[in-house]
Structures are given as C-alpha cells and as structure tokens.
C-alpha angles and dihedrals in degrees: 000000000000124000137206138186126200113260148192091200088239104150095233091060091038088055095038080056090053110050090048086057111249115156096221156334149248133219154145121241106248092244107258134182088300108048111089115164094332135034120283119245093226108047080050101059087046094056084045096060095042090053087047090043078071096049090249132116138239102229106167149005120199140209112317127236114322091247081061097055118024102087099052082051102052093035084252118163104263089051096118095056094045090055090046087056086053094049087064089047089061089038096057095041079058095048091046096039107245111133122195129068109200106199133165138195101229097105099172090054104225107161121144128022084202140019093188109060121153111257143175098322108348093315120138130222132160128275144182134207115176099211084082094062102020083104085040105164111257113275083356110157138213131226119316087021123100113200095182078077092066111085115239098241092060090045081105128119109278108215124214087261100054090052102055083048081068103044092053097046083056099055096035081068096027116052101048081060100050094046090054088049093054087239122129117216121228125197122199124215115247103276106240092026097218117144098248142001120193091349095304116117115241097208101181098072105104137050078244079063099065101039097060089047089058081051098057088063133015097199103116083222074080104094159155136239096210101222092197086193088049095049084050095054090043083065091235130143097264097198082041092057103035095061093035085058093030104061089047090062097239099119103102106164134351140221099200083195113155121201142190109235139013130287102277083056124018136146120199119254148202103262091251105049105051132092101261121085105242096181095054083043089058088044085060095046096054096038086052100052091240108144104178133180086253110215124193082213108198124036115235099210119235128193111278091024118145107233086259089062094241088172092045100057091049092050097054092037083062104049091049103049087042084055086045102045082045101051090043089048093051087051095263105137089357132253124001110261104252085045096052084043089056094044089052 
C-alpha cells in the first residue's frame, strides 16, 4: 500500500512526511500569476522536484479554485472555456508526471455544520447534522464558494438529472484527454452524500452512484477517489464495495476516514473508534490488489497539535501501516514490499 498526506510544500512539513515514513503527498498549486483558469506546467514541475528532493512522490492535484470550475459543474454559459482550462490542467499533470486528478460534484461546497465537535477526550473533529441546513437558502454556498457569481437567472433548483448532464458532458471532453495524458480521474463522493443542499442535487451519495459513473465511460482514466467516511455515511458495506470496485481497477486514491452516526447526523472519529471495521476495510484493499495512495483524510485535533494536525497524521499513519504490516503477516494481500523485493 502507498500512502499520502495533504501538503503546502512548505519544507518543515516535506521533511515531517518523510521521516514518518509516507511515501508521498497531494496538493494543489496556490494559483499564481500563471495560472489563469488551470494550473500552470512550470510551477508544477517545481513543486514536483521539491517534493522529490525529499524522496517522496506527487501524487495528486485536485480540483482547482471554486471561479474555475463552477460553471462546467452547474451547465452555466462559460462552461466550455472552463473545461478547456481543465483540459490544460490535465495536460500539464501528464506532462509533469503527476498522475492522479481528484475532483468532486458538490459544487456549492457545503461540507461540515461544525469544525469544533467534542470528541474522545477533549479532542475535536467535524460534524455534520442536517437539520442546520435542511432550510439552506437556494443556491446558497459554503466556505471557499461564491454564489453572487451565479447569475440570477440560473439561482433556480438543479434536479439529479441535471446534474449527471453535467457530469457527462464533462467527461465526454475530459477523459480522452486524461488517458492520453497518462492521468487517472477520481471522483469523490458528496461529502456529506445527502440527496440535496440549498436546492442543488448532490448526485455522488450511493454505490449506484458509482456504478453508473464507470458506466458512463469505460476508459479506465474514468475513475474514483474511495472516501471510506463518506461510504459509511452512506450506510454501504465498506469490504463489499471496496473489492466490487477494487478488482475492477477503479479505486484511484482513498480517504480510510471512520465516523459516529448516519448520513443525515455524523461526527469524524479516530479510526478505531468509529463504526466502520477498518481492519476488515484494509483486508479488502489488499485482497483486492488496490495499492492507493491511502490517505487519513481529516485531522482529529489533539491537544498540543499544530493546526496542520502534525500528531494526528502520525497517529493514523501509524495505525495504517500497523493494519497493513498484520494482514500481510497473517497471509491477507501477501508479503510486505520490501519483503516481496528481497525474495525476488
């Protein structure tokens, strides 16, 4: 298995992912003076090779800032040159070598009713409990979205359908281009996957989902980012899914996140103290040949964590690779890497 953390390429936090062992980290380019509408080739082969000069990989960028993308996601005019735009993003990762595109559907970015929920001794982790958006304001947006953008003729309810219109439109254009590239798209579920916020579908909340997005489009540059927190609020059988998707080869990257509740209520846990079976999750991941990049996902914060959640990350690290090294030692997913490397 390989595993990632979420980085500003900032050097102290390079070197922090390297000495606990990670093999690699994702990121998105703060857009500079080139970047206009998609990220620029050159600052992202100079954010490659610092993160190399720490023996570490880039494995993926994700979707850019929310004025490049919102259009193509709600069908808006202006769509067309906003997918152009992506279609240099992907151009460029290939180019550079970084391989993976992490995207998502929620396009009015409502995530989390609170940052600050009471966790296992006085830790604090996000939640979310419907019941404070469930009167959400129409075409309303969360934090890092900007709905005066939206013209008011287009403020109006956007059904399921319409949504997956969009979504096809964008891979028809997208993924030739990514397989030519050599980058693999992955879609995350809605986070959280509820059927609607502020009268806008949020059409990535079931298995169903998914299968009808590998559907779509065959190309195996067609893929999807596996949000183990967002599978559990969606209520599925997590080891199930992961080796239905997994032996297919869909499973790009991972978020092996655990919660408390159901979709409609939830609050973030440690990994071993939610409700999903990460062990058995692991188990699936192995049996299945998927080999990542595993992400935590979201830091639970701890007392004495840095912002970044410094503690956290080594925490979880820990506890995945610790799941990994004990399911291969008990003969799930076969020999440890440097193991198999020696026998060989």
């Amino acid at each position: 298995m390989r595993y990632y953390l979420p980085t500003d390429f900032t050097d102290e936090k390079l070197r922090f992912v390297a000495q606990i062992g990670v093999d690699g980290v994702y990121g998105s380019p703060e857009p500079g003076p080139t970047d206009r509408g998609y990220y620029d080739y050159h600052h992202m082969v100079s954010l490659k090779s610092k993160v190399e000069s720490y023996g570490l990989k880039y494995y993926s960028i994700r979707l850019g800032p929310w004025p490049w993308v919102y259009k193509w996601m709600l069908g808006l005019p202006g769509k067309d040159e906003q997918l152009e735009n992506l279609m240099k993003t992907i151009r460029n990762m290939g180019a550079a070598g970084i391989p993976i595109f992490t995207y998502n559907m929620h396009v009015l970015r409502y995530y989390r009713t609170s940052q600050d929920e009471a966790g296992r001794a006085g830790t604090r982790a996000t939640s979310f409990d419907f019941e404070k958006v469930r009167n959400a304001p129409l075409m309303s947006t969360g934090p890092g979205a900007d709905s005066s953008l939206i013209p008011a003729e287009h403020r109006k309810p956007v059904s399921d359908e319409q949504m997956w219109s969009n979504l096809e439109y964008m891979l028809k254009a997208i993924v030739p281009v990514a397989e030519k590239a050599g980058v693999r798209l992955a879609l995350h579920p809605d986070d959280p996957p509820i059927p609607s916020i502020a009268g806008v579908a949020r059409i990535m909340r079931s298995p169903e989902a998914y299968r009808r997005l590998i559907k779509i489009d065959r190309s195996e540059a067609n893929g999807m980012h596996f949000c183990q927190g967002c599978f559990t609020e969606m209520g599925a059988d997590i080891p199930a899914e992961i080796r239905f998707f997994g032996k297919q080869n869909r499973i790009v990257a991972i978020d092996f996140r655990n919660i408390l509740g159901n979709v409609n209520d939830f609050r973030e846990t440690f990994p071993d103290e939610g409700q999903a079976d990460m062990a058995a999750a692991m188990e699936a991941y192995l049996d299945a040949g998927v080999e990542g990049p595993m992400c935590p996902d979201h830091a639970i914060h701890m007392d004495g964590d840095t912002a970044w959640g410094h503690r956290y990350w080594a925490y979880a690290i820990g506890h995945m690779k610790g799941l990994e090294q004990a399911l291969r030692h008990k003969g799930s997913g076969g020999a440890p890497k440097k193991a198999r490397k020696q026998a060989e």
